[in-house]
C-alpha positions as CSV (number, residue, x, y, z in Angstrom):
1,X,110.6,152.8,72.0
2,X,107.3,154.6,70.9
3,X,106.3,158.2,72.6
4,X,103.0,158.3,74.1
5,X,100.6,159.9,72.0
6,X,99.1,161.5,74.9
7,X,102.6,163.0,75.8
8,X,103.8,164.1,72.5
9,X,101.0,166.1,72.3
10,X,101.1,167.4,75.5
11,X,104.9,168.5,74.3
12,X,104.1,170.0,71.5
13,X,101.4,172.1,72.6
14,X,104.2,173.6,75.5
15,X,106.4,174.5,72.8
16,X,103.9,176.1,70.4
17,X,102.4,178.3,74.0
18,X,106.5,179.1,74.6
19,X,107.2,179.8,71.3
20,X,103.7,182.4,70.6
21,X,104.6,183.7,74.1
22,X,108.8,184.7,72.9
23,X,107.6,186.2,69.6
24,X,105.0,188.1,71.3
25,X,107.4,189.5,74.2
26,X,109.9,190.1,71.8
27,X,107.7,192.1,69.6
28,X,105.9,194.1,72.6
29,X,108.6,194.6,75.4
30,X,111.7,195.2,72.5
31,X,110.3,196.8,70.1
32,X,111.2,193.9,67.5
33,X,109.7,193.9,64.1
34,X,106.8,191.3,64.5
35,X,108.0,189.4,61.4
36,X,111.8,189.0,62.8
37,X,110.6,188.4,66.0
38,X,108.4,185.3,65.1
39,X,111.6,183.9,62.9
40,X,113.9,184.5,66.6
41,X,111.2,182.8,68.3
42,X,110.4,179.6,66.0
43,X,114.4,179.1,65.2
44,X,114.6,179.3,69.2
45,X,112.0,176.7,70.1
46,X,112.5,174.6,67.1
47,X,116.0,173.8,68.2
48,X,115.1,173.7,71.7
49,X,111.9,171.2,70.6
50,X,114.3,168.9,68.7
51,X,117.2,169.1,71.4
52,X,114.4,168.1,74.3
53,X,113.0,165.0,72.0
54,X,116.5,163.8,71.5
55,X,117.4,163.7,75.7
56,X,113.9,161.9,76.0
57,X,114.5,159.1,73.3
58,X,118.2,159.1,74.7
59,X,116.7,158.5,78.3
60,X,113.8,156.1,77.0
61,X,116.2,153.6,75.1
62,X,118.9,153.9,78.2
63,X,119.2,150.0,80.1
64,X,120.1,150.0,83.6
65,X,120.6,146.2,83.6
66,X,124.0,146.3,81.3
67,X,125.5,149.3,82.5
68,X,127.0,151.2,86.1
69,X,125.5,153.9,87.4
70,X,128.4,156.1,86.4
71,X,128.0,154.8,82.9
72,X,124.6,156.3,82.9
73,X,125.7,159.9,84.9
74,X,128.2,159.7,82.0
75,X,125.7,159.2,79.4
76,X,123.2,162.3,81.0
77,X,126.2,164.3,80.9
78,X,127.2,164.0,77.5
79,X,123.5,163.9,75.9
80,X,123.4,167.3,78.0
81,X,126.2,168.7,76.2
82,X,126.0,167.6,72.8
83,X,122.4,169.0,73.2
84,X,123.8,172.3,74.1
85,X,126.3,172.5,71.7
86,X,123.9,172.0,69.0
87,X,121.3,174.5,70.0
88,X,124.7,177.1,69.9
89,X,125.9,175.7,67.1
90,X,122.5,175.4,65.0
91,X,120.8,178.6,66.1
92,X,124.0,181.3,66.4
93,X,124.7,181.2,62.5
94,X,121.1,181.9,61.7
95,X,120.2,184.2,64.1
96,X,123.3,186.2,63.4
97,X,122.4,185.9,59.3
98,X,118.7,187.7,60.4
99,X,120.6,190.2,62.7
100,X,122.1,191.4,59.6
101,X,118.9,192.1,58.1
102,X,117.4,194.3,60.2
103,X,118.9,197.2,62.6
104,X,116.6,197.2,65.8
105,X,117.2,193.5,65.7
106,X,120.7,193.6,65.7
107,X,121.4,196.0,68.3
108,X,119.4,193.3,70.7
109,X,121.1,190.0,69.7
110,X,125.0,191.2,71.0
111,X,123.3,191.8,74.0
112,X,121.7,188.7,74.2
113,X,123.7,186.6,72.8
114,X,125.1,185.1,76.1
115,X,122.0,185.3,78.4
116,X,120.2,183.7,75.1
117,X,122.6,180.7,75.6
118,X,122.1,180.3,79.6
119,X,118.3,180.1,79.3
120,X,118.8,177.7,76.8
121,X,121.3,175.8,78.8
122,X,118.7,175.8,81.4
123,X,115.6,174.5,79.7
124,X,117.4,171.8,78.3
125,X,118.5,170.9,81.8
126,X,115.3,171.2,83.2
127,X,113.8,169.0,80.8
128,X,116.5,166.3,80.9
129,X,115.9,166.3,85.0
130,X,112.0,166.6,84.3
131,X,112.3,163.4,81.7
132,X,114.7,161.5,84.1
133,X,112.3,161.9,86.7
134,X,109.1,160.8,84.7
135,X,111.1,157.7,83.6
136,X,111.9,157.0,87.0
137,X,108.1,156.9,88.0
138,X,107.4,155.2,85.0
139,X,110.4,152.5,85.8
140,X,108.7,152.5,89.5
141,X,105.2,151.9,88.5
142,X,105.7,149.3,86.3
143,X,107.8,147.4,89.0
144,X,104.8,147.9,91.2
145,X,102.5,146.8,88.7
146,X,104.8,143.6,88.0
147,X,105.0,142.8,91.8
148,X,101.2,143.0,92.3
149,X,100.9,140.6,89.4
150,X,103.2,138.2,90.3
151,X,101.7,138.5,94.0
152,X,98.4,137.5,92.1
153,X,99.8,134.6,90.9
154,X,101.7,133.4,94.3
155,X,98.5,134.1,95.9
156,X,95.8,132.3,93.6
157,X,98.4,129.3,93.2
158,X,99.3,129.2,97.1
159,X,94.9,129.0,97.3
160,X,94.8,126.3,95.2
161,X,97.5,124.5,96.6
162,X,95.5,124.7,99.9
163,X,92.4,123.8,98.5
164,X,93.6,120.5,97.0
165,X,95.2,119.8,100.6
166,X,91.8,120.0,101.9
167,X,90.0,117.4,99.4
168,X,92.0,114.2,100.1
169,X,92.5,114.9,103.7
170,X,88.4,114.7,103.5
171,X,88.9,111.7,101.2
172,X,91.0,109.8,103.5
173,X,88.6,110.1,106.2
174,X,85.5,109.3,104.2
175,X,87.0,105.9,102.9
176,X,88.2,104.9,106.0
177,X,83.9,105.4,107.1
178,X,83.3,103.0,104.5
179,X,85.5,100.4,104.8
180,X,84.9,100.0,108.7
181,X,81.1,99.2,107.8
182,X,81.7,97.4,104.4
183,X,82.0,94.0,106.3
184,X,79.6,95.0,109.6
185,X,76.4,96.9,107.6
186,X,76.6,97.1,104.2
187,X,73.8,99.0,103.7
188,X,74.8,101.6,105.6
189,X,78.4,101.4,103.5
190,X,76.1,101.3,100.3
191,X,74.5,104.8,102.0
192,X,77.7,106.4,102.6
193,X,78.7,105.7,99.3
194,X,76.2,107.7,97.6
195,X,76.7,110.4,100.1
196,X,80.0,110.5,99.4
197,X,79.7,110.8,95.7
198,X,77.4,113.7,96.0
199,X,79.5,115.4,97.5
200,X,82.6,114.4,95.0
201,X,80.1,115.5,92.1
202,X,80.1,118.7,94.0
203,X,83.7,119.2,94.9
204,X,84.6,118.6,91.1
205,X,81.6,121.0,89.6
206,X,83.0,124.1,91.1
207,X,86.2,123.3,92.1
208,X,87.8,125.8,89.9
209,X,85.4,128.6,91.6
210,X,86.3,130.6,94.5
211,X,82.9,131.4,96.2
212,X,79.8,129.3,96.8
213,X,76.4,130.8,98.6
214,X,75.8,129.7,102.7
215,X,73.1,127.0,101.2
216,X,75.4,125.6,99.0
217,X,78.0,125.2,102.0
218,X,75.6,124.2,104.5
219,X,73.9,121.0,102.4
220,X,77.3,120.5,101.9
221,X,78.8,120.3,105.2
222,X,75.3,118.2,106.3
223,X,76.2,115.6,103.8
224,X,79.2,115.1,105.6
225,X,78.5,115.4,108.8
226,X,75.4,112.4,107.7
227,X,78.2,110.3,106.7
228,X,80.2,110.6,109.8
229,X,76.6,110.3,111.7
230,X,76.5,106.8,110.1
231,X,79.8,105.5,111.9
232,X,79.4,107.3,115.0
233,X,75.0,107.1,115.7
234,X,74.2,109.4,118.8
235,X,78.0,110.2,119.9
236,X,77.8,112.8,117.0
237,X,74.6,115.5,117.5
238,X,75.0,118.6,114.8
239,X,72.8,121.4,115.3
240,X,73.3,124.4,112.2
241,X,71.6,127.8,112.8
242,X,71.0,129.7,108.9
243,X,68.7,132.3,108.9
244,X,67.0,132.4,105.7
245,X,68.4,135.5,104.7
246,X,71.9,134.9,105.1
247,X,71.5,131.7,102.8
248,X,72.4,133.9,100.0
249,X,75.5,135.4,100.9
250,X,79.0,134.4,99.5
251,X,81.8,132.4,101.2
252,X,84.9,130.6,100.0
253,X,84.0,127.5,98.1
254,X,84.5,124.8,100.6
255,X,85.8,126.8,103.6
256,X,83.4,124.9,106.1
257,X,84.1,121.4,105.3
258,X,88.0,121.4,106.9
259,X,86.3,122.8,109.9
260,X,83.8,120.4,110.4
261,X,86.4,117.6,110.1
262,X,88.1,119.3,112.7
263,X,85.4,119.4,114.7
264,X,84.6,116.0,114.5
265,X,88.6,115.0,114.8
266,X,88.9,117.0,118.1
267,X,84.8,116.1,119.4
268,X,83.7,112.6,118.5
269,X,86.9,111.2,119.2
270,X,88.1,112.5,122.2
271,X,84.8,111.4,124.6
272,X,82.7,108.0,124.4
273,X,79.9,110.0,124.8
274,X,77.4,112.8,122.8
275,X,79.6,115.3,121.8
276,X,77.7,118.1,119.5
277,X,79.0,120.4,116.9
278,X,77.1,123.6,116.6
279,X,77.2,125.3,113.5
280,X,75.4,129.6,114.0
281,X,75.6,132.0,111.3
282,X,74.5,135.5,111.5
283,X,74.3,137.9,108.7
284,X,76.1,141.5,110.2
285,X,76.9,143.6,107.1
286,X,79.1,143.5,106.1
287,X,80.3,140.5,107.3
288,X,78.6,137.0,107.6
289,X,80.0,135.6,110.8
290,X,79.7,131.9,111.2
291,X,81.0,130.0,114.7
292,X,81.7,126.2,114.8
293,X,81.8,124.9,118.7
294,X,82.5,121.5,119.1
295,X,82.4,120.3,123.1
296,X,84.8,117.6,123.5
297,X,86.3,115.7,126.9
298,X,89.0,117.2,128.7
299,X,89.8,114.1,130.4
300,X,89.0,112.2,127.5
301,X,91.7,110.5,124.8
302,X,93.3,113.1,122.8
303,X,93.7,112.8,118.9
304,X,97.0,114.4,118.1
305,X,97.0,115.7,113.9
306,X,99.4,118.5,112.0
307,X,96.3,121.1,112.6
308,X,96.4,121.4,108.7
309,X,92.5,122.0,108.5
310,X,92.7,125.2,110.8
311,X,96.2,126.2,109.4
312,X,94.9,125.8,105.9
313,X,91.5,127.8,106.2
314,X,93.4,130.3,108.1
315,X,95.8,131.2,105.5
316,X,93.3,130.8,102.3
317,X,91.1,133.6,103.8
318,X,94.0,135.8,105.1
319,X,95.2,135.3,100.8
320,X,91.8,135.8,99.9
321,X,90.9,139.3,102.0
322,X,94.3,139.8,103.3
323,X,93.2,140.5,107.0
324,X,94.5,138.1,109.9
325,X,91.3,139.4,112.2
326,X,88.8,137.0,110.3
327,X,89.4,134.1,111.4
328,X,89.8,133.6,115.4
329,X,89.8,130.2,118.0
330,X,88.7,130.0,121.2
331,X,89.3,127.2,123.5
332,X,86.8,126.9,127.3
333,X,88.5,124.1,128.7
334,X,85.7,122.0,127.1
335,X,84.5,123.4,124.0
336,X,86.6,124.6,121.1
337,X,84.9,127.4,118.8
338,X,86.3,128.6,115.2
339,X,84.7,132.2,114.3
340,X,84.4,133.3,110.5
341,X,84.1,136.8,109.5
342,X,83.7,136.6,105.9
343,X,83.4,140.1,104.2
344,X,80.7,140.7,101.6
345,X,82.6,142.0,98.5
């Protein structure tokens, strides 16, 4: 495994301020020679350099995922030691060879030859407990990092799995339109037909992107609510409220169309008589709220369904903006409303 540039510098440059700062203290506060003091200092940090490298490459190629934890505390442990050892080992001989050479020197290594050995003892610990703590960040970020990936992924194929839900439930319902007039008017069939393929041509030009404008959704969801206007005549009125300058804004690619169906579902079917689907938007920033109200009968037939239009809008734009408060129902007894809040990113 490869060191960071960025941290191998930054580890060098400590040793080289540690190492100026030891010859300089030694040379100042003990009266050592400056050029026996400088040799002290850079056998010293050299040792303690190399030593500190080794516990990081030790800790950098360690794998969690064959071994126990012990087998790792035992691994720390012994790394530690060996790492001690050496600096003792290594840096006694020579230090004790330049002792030799020089009086004043001399007379301060025996006195410091054990407390010399402790603060060594220590900085190696601290940086094995400093490196085992950077890997552990390290370890945790990139978990995090893989998690928010792979949520990503879950997430964008959970949305298209919804979206392709919505398409042939819309489909199914259009085809059945056209085969209940094929035989009774078939140029109203012939009508729905083209309808229908616009907005196929549409569905399959931008079905692999996520947002479309408020105009693009609208003439959309008119097309279909034309179509359903052909089979039903006046027990279906639809009256859409766009200000012009909310035409612009962004929305899910076809998040109004399972709603309308829904509307329609729940409306048309439930009453022999006019029901009406109103369609407001209002441009709040940061939000574009749209409501869809559909009155329906009370006392009227009910159409039973798995609710997958509501369920299915509902959880693409919690995925999407991941916030349950966007998207709300309300039910009066005889008119049931669906509220968008769809934030502007």
């Amino acid at each position: 495994m490869k060191i960071k540039g960025r941290i191998l510098f930054s580890y060098i440059a400590a040793w080289l301020l540690i190492a100026v700062f030891y010859a300089v203290l030694l040379w100042t506060a003990y009266s050592v020679d400056f050029l026996w003091a400088a040799a002290d200092s850079g056998i010293s940090t050299t040792l303690l350099f190399i030593n500190g490298l080794a516990l990081y490459l030790m800790l950098q190629y360690e794998d969690h995922r064959f071994h126990s934890k012990i087998w790792s505390l035992f691994q720390l442990i012994f790394g530690y030691l060996v790492a001690v050892s050496l600096f003792y080992v290594i840096s006694d001989p020579l230090l004790q060879y330049i002792a030799e050479s020089n009086e004043s020197y001399n007379a301060l290594y025996e006195v410091s030859r054990i407390p010399r050995m402790i603060v060594a003892a220590m900085l190696l610990l601290l940086m094995l407990l400093w490196f085992r703590l950077y890997n552990n960040l390290q370890v945790l970020r990139e978990k995090t990092e893989q998690g928010m990936r792979l949520q990503s992924l879950l997430q964008a194929s959970e949305l298209n799995a919804l979206r392709w839900q919505i398409n042939p439930h819309f489909l199914f319902n259009s085809l059945n339109s056209v085969s209940s007039l094929t035989e009774a008017n078939p140029l109203q069939a012939r009508e729905m037909i083209i309808k229908l393929s616009e907005l196929l041509r549409y569905s399959l030009r931008k079905s692999n992107e996520k947002f479309s404008t408020l105009e693009q959704e609208i003439n959309h969801i008119r097309l279909y609510t034309d179509i359903e206007k052909v089979r039903f005549g006046d027990r279906l009125n639809v009256d859409i409220h766009a200000p012009d300058q909310c035409l612009d804004m962004k929305l899910p690619f076809l998040i109004l169309q399972p709603l309308i169906e829904n509307a329609v579902k729940h409306g048309v079917y439930s009453t022999e008589k006019q029901s009406t689907i109103r369609v407001d938007c209002k441009c709040l920033l940061p939000f574009l709220i749209i409501s869809i109200e559909n009155t329906y009968d009370p006392e009227g037939r009910t159409r039973t369904g798995t609710g997958t239009g509501l369920s299915n809008t509902s959880s693409r734009i919690r995925l999407m903006y991941n916030d349950d408060s966007l998207f709300r129902t309300s039910d009066t007894g005889n008119s049931f409303t669906v509220t968008l809040k769809i934030p502007q990113l």
